[in-house]
Backbone of each chain as ProteinMPNN parsed JSONL, in Angstrom:
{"seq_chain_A": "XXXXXXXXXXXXXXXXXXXXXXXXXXXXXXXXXXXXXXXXXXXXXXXXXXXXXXXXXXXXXXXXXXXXXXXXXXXXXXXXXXXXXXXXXXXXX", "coords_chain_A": {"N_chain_A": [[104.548, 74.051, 105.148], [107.648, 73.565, 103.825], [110.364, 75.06, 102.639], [113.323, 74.475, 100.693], [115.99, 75.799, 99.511], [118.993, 76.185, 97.201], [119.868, 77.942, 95.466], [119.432, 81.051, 94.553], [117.404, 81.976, 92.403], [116.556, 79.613, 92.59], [114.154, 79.815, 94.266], [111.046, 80.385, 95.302], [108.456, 82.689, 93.329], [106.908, 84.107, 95.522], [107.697, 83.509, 97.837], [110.342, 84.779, 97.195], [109.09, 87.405, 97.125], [109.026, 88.223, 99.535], [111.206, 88.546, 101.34], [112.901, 90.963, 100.619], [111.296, 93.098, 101.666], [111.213, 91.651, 104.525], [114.329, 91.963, 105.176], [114.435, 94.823, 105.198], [113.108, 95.345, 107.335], [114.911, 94.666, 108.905], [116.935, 95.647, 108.728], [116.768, 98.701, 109.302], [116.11, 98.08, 112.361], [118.628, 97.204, 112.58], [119.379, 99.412, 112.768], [120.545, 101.586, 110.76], [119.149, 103.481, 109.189], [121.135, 105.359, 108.183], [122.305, 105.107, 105.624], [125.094, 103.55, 103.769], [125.865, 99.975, 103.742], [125.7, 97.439, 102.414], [123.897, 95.036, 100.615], [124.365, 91.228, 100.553], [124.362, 89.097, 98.225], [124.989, 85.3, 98.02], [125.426, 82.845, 95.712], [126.643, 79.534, 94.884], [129.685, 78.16, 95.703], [132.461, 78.896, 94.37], [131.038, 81.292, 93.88], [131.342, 82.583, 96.671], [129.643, 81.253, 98.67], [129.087, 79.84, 101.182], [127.217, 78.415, 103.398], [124.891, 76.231, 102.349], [122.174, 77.069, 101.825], [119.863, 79.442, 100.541], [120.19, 82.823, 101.757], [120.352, 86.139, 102.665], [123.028, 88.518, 103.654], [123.002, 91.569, 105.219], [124.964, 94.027, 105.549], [126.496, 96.361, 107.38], [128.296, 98.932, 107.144], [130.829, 100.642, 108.495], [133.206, 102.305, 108.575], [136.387, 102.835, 106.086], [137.438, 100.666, 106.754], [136.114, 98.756, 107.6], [133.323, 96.301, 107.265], [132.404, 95.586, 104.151], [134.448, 94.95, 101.781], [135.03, 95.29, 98.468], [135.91, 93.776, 95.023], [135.548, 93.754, 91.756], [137.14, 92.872, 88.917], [136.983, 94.491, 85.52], [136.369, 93.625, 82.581], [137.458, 93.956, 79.171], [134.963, 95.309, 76.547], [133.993, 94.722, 73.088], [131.456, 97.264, 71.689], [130.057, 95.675, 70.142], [129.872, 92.903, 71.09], [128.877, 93.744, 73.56], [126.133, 93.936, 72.33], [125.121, 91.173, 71.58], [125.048, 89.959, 74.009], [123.293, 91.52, 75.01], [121.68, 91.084, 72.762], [120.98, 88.215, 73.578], [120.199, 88.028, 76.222], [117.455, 89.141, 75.663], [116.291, 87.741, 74.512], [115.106, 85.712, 76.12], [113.779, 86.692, 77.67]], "CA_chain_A": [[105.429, 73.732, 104.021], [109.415, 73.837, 104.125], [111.047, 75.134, 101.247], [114.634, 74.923, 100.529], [116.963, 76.021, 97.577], [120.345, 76.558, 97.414], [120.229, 78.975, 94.319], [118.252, 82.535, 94.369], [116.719, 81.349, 91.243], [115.102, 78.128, 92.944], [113.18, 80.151, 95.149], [109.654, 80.62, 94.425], [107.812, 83.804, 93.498], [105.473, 84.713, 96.482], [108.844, 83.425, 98.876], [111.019, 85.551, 96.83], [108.374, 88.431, 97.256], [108.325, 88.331, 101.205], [112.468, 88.621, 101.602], [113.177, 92.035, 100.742], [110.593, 93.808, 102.97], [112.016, 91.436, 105.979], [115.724, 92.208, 105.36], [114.503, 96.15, 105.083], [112.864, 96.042, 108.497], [115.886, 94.413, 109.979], [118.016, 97.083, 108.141], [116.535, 99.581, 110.413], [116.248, 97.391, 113.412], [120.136, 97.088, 112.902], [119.942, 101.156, 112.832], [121.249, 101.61, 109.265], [119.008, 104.347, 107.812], [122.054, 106.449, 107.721], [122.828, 105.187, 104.975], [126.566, 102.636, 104.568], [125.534, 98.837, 104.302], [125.884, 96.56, 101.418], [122.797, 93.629, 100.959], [124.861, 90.415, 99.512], [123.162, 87.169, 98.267], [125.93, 84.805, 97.59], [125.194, 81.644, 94.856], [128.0, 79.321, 94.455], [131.228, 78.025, 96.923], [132.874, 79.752, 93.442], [131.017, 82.956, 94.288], [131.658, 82.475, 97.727], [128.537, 80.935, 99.088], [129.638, 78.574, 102.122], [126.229, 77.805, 103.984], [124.099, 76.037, 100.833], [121.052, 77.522, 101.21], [119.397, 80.683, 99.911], [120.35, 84.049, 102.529], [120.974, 87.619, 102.319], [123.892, 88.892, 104.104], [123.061, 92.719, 105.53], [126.67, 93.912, 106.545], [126.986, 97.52, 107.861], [129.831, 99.411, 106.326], [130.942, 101.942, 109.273], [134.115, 102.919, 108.115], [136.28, 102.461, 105.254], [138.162, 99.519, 106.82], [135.294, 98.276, 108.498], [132.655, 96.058, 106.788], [132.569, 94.91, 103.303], [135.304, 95.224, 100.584], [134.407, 94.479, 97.04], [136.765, 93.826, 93.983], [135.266, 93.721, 90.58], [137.954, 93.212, 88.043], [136.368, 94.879, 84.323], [136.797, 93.122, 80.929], [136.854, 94.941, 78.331], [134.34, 94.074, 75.702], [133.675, 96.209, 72.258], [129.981, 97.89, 71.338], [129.042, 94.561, 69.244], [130.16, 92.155, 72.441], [127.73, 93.84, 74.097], [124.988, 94.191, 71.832], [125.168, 90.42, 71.051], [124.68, 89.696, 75.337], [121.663, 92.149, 75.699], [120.31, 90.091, 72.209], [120.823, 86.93, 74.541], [119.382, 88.334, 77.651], [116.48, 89.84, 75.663], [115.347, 86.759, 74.061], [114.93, 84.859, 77.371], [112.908, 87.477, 79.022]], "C_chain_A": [[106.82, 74.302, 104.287], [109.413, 73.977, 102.876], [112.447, 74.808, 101.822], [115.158, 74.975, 99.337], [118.004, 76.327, 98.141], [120.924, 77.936, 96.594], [119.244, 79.96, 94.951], [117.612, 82.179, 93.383], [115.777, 80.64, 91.612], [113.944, 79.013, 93.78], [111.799, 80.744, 94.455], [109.571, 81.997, 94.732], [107.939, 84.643, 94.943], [106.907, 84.354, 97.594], [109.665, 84.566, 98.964], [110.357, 87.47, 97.282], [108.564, 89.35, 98.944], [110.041, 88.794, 101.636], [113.105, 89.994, 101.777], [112.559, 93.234, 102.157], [111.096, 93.563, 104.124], [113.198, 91.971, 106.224], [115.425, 94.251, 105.605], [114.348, 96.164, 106.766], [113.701, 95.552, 109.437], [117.064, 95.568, 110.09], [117.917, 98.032, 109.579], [116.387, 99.245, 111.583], [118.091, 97.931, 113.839], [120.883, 98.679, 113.398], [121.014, 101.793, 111.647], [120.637, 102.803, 108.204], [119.852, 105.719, 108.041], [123.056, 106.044, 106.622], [124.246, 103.857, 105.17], [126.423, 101.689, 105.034], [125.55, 98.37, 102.758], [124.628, 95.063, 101.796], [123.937, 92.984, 99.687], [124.265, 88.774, 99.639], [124.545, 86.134, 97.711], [125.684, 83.495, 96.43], [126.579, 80.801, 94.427], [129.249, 78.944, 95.043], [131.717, 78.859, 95.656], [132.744, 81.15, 94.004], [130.676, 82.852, 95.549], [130.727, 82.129, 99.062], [129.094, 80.223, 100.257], [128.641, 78.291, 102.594], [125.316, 77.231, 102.318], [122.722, 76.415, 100.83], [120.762, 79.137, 101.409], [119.598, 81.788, 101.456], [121.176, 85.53, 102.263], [121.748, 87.513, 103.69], [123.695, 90.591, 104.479], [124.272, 92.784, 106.586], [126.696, 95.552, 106.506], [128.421, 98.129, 107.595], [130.017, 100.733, 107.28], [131.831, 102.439, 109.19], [134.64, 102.564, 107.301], [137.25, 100.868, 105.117], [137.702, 98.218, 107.727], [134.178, 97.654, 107.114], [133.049, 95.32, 105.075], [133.423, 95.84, 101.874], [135.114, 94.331, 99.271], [135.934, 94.875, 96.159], [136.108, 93.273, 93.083], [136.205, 93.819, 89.482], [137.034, 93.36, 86.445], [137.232, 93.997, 83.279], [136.571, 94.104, 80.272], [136.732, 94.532, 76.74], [133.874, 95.292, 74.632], [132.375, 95.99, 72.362], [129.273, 96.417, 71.246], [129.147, 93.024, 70.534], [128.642, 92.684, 73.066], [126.314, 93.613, 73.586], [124.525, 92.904, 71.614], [124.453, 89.739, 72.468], [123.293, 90.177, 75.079], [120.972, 91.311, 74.314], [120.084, 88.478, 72.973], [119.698, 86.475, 75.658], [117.94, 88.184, 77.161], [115.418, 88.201, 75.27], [114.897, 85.616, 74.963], [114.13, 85.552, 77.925], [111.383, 87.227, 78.825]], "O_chain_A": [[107.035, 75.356, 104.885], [108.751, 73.336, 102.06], [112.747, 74.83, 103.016], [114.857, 74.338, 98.328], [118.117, 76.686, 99.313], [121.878, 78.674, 96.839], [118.38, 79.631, 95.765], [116.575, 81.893, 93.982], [114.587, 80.713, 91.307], [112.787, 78.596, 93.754], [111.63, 81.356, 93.4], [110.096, 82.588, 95.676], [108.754, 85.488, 95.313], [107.072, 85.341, 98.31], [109.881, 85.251, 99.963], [111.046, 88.433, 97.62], [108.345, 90.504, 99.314], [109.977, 89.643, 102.525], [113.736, 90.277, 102.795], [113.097, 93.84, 103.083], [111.462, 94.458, 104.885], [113.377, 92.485, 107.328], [116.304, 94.884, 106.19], [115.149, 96.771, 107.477], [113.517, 95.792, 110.631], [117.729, 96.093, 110.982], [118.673, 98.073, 110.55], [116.527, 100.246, 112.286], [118.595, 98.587, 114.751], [121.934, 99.052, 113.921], [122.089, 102.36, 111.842], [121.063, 103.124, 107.095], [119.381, 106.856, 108.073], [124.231, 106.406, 106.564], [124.474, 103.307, 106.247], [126.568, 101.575, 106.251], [125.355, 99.266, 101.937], [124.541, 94.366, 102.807], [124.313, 93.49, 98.63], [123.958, 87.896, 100.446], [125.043, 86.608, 96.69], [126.61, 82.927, 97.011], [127.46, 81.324, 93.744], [130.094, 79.766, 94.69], [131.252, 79.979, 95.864], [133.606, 81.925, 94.417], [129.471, 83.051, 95.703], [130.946, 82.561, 100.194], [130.209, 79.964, 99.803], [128.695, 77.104, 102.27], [125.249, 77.971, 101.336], [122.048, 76.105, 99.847], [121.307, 79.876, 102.229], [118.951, 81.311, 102.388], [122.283, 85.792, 101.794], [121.416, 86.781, 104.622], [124.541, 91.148, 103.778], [124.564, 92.214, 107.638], [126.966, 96.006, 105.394], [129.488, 97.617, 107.932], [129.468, 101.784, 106.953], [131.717, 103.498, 109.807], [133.982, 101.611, 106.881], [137.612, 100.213, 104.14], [138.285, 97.274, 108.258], [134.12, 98.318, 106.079], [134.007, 94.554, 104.976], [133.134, 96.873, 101.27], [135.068, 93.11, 99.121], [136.754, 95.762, 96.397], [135.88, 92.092, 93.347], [136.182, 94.926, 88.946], [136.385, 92.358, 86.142], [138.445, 93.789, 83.248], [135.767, 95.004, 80.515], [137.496, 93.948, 75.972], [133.508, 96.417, 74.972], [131.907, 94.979, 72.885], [128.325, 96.013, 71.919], [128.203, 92.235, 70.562], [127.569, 92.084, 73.003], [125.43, 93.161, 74.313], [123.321, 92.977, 71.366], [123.443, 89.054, 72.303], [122.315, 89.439, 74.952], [119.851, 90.841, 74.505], [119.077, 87.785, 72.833], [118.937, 85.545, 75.923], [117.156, 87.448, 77.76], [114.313, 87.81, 75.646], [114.336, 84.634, 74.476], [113.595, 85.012, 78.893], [110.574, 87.675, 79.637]]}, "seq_chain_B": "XXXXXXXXXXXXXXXXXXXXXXXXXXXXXXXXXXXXXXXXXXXXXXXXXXXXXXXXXXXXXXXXXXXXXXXXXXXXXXXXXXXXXXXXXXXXX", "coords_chain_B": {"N_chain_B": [[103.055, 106.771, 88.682], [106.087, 108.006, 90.276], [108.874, 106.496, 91.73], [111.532, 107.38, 93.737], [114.4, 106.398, 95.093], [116.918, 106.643, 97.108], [118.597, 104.713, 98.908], [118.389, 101.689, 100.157], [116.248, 101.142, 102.283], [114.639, 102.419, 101.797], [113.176, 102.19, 100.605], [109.313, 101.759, 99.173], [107.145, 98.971, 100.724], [106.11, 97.491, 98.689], [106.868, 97.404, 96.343], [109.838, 96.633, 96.707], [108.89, 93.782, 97.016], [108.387, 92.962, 94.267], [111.143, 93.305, 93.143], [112.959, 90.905, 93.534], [111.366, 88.651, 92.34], [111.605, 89.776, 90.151], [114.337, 90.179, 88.88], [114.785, 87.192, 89.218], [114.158, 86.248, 87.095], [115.971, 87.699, 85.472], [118.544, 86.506, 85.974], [118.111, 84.082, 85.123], [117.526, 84.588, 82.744], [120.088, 85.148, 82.076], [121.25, 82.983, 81.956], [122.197, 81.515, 84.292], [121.353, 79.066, 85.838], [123.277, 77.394, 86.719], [124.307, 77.833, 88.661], [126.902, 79.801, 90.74], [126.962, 82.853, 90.683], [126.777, 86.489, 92.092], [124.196, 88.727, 94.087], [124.027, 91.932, 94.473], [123.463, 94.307, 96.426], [124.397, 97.86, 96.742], [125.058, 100.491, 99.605], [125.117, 104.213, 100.163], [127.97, 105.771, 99.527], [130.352, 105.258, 100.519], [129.55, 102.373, 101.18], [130.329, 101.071, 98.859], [128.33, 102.364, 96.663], [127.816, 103.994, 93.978], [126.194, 105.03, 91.902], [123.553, 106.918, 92.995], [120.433, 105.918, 93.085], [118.64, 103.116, 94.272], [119.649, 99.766, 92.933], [120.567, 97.092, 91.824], [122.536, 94.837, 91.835], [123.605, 91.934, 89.342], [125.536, 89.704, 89.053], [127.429, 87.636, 87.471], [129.839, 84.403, 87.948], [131.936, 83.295, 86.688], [134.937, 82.14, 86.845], [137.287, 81.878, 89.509], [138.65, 83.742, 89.03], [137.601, 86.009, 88.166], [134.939, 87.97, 87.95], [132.951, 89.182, 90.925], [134.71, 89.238, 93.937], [135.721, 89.405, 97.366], [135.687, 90.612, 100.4], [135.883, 90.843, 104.073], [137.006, 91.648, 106.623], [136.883, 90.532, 109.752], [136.037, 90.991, 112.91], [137.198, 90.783, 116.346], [135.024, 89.861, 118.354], [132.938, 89.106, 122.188], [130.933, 87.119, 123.505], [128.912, 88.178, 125.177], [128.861, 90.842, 123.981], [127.669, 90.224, 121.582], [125.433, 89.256, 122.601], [124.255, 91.374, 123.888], [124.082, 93.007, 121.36], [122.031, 91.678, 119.942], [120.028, 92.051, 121.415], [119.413, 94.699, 120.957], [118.677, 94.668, 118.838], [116.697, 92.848, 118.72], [115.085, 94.859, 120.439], [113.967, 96.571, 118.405], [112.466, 95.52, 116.773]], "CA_chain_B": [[103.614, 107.505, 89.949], [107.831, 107.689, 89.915], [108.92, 106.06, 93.195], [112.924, 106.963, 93.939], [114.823, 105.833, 96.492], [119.391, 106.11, 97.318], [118.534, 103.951, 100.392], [117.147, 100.167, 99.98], [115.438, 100.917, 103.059], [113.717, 103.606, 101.895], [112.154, 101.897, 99.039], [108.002, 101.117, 99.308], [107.485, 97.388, 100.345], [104.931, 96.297, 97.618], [108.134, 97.849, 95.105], [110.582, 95.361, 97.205], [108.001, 92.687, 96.488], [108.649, 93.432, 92.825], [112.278, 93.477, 92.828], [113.501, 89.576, 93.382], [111.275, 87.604, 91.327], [112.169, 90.573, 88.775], [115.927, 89.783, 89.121], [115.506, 85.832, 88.924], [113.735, 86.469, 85.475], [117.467, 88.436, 84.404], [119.47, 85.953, 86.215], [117.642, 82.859, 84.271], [117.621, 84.761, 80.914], [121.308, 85.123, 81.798], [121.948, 81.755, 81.952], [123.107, 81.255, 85.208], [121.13, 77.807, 86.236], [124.114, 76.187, 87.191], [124.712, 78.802, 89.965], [127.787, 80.954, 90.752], [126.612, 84.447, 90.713], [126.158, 87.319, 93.289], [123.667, 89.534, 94.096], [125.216, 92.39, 95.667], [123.098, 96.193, 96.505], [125.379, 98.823, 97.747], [124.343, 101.809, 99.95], [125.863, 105.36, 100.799], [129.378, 106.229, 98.87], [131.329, 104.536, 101.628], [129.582, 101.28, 100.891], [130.964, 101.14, 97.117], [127.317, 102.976, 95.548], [128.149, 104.555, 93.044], [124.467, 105.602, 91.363], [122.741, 107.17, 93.884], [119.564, 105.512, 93.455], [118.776, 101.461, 94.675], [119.805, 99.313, 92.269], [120.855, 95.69, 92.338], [123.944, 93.924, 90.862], [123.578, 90.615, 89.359], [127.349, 89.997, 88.731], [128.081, 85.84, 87.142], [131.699, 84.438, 88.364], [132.435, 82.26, 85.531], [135.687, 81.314, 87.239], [137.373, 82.543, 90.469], [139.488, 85.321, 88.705], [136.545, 87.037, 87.152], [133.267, 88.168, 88.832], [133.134, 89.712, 92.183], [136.099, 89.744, 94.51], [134.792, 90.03, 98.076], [136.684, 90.891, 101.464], [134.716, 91.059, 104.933], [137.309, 91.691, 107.554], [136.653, 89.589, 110.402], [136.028, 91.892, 114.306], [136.592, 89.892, 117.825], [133.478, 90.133, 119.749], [132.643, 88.151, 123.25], [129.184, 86.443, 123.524], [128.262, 89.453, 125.664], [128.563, 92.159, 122.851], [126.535, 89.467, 120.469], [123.985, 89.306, 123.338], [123.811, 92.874, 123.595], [123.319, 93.455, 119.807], [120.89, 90.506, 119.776], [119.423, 92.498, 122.151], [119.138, 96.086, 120.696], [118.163, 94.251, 117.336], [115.195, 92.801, 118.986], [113.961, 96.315, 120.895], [113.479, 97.356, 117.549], [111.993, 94.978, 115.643]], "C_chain_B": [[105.375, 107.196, 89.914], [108.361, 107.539, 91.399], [110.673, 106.873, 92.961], [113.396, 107.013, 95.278], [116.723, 106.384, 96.691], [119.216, 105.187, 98.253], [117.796, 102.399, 100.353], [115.984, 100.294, 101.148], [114.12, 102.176, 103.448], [112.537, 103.68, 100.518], [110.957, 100.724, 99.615], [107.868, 99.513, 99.764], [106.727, 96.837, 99.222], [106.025, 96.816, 96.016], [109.038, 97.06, 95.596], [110.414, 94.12, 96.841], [108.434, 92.399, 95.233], [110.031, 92.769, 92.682], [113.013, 91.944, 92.704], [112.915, 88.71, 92.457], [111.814, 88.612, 90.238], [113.706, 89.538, 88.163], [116.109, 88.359, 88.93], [114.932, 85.786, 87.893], [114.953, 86.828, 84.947], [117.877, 87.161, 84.695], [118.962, 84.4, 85.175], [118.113, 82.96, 82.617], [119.066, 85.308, 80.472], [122.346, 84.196, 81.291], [122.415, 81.441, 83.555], [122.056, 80.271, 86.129], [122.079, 77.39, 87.163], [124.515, 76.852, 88.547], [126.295, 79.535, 89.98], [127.491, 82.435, 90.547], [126.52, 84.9, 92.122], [125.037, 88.347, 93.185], [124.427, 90.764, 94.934], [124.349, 94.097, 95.308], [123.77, 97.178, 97.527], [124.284, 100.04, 98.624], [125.06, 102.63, 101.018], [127.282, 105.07, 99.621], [130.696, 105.381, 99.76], [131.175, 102.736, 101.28], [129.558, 100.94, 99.365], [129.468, 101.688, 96.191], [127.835, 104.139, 95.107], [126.867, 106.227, 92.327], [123.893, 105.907, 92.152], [121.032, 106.658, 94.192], [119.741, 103.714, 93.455], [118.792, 100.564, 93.033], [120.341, 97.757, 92.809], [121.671, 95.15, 91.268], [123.973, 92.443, 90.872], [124.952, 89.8, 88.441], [127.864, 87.803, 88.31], [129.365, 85.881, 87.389], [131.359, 83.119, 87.756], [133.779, 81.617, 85.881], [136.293, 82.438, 88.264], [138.199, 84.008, 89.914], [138.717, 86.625, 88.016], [135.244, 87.401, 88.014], [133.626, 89.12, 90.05], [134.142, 89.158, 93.373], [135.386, 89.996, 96.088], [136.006, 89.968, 99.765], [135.974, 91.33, 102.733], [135.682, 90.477, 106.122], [136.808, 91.175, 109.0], [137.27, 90.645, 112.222], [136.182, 90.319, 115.606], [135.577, 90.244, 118.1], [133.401, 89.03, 120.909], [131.254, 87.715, 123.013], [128.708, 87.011, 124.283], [128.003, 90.261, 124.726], [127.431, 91.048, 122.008], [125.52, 89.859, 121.189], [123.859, 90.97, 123.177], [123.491, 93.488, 122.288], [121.979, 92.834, 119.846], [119.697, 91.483, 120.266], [118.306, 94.33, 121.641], [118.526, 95.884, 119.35], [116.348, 94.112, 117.681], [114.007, 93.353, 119.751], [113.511, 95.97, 119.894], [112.582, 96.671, 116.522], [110.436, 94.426, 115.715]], "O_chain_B": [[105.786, 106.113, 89.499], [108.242, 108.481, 92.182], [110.996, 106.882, 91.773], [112.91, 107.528, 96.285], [117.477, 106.09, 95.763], [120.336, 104.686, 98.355], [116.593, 102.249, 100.566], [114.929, 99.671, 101.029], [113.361, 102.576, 104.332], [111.753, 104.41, 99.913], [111.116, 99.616, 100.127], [108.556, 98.747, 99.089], [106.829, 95.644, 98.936], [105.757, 96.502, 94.857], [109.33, 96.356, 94.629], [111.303, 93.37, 96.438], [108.982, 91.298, 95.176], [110.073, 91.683, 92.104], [113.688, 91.802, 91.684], [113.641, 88.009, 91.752], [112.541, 88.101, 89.386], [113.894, 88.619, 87.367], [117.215, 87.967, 88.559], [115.354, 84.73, 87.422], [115.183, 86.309, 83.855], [117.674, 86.389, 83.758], [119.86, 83.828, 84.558], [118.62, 82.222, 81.771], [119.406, 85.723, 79.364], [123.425, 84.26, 80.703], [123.514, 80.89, 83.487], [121.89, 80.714, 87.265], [121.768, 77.053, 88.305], [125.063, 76.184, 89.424], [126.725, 79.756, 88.848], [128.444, 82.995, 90.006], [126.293, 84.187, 93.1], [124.943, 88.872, 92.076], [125.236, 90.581, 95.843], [124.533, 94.823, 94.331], [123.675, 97.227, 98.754], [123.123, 100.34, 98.345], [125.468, 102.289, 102.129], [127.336, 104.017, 98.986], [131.812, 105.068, 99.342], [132.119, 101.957, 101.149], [128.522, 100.505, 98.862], [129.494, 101.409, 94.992], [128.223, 105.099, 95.773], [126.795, 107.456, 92.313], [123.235, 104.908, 92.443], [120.45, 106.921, 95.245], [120.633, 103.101, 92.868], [117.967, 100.807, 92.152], [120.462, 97.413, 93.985], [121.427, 95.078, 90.064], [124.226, 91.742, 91.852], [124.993, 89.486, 87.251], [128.537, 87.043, 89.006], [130.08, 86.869, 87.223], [130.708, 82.173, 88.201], [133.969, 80.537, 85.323], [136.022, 83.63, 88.113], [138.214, 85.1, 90.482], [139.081, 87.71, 87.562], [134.833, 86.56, 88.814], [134.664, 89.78, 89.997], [133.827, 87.967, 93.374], [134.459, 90.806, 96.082], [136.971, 89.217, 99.904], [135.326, 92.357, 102.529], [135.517, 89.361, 106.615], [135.912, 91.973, 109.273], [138.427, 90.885, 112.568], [135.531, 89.276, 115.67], [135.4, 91.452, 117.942], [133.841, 87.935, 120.558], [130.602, 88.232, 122.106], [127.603, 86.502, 124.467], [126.808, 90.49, 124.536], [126.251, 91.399, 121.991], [124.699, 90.662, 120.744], [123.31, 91.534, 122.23], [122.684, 94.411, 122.186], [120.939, 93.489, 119.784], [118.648, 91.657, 119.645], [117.188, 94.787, 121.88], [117.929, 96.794, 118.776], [115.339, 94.705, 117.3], [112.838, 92.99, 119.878], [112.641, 95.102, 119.952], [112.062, 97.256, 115.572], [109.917, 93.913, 114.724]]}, "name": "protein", "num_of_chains": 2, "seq": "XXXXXXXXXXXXXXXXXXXXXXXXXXXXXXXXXXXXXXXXXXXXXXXXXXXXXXXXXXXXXXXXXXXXXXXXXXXXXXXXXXXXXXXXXXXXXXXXXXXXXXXXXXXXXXXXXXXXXXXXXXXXXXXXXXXXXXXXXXXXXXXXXXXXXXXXXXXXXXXXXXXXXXXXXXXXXXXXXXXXXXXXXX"}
């Protein structure tokens, strides 16, 4: 059986299950348990996906101009903003 | 039993197992079907972790000025050094 998805979402369970463990024992393959590596799943040309189907990205961060640079710009959202999301989230779970 | 980890690659695999379908249960009951999101787990202080233990960021980019921000400096290499990683990847694995 072939799967494919393009989303993290589409992917089944028992697929989804098997991914982490592999990417760990490549981690250390790559020689990474010191720590200083970023795992990124991309969804999205938006959120910067360019191949369309489902892959983690393990990128080694060896210095601080080396590897992966993140920018998160914050909103800023009052108490009841929030509280109104997590009743969103909650009622889907 | 209280597992903790700072290191993704230092976390149990049958707790790895766990962790993705977990995560496409949030990302669903987030809404985010239509796709655009990242997943994104830091590790070490250098690679932007913050929280010292493994965690996982499921970050929606609702339009390019909002969400995650991402920057992944770009190294020469020859198709010798590849081979030679290729190489030291698959001692170990």
């Amino acid at each position: 059986m072939v799967d494919h998805a393009q989303f993290f979402h589409q992917v089944p369970d028992d697929v989804l299950a098997d991914m982490l463990p592999l990417a760990k024992k490549v981690a250390v393959a790559i020689g990474l348990e010191d720590g200083q590596y970023n795992l990124l799943q991309n969804n999205g040309p938006m959120a910067h996906q360019v191949v369309p189907h489902v892959h983690f990205h393990i990128i080694p961060k060896p210095s601080p101009e080396e590897g992966l640079k993140i920018g998160w710009p914050q909103k800023q959202v009052t108490p009841e903003d929030l509280k109104k999301t997590l009743g969103r989230i909650k009622e889907k779970l």
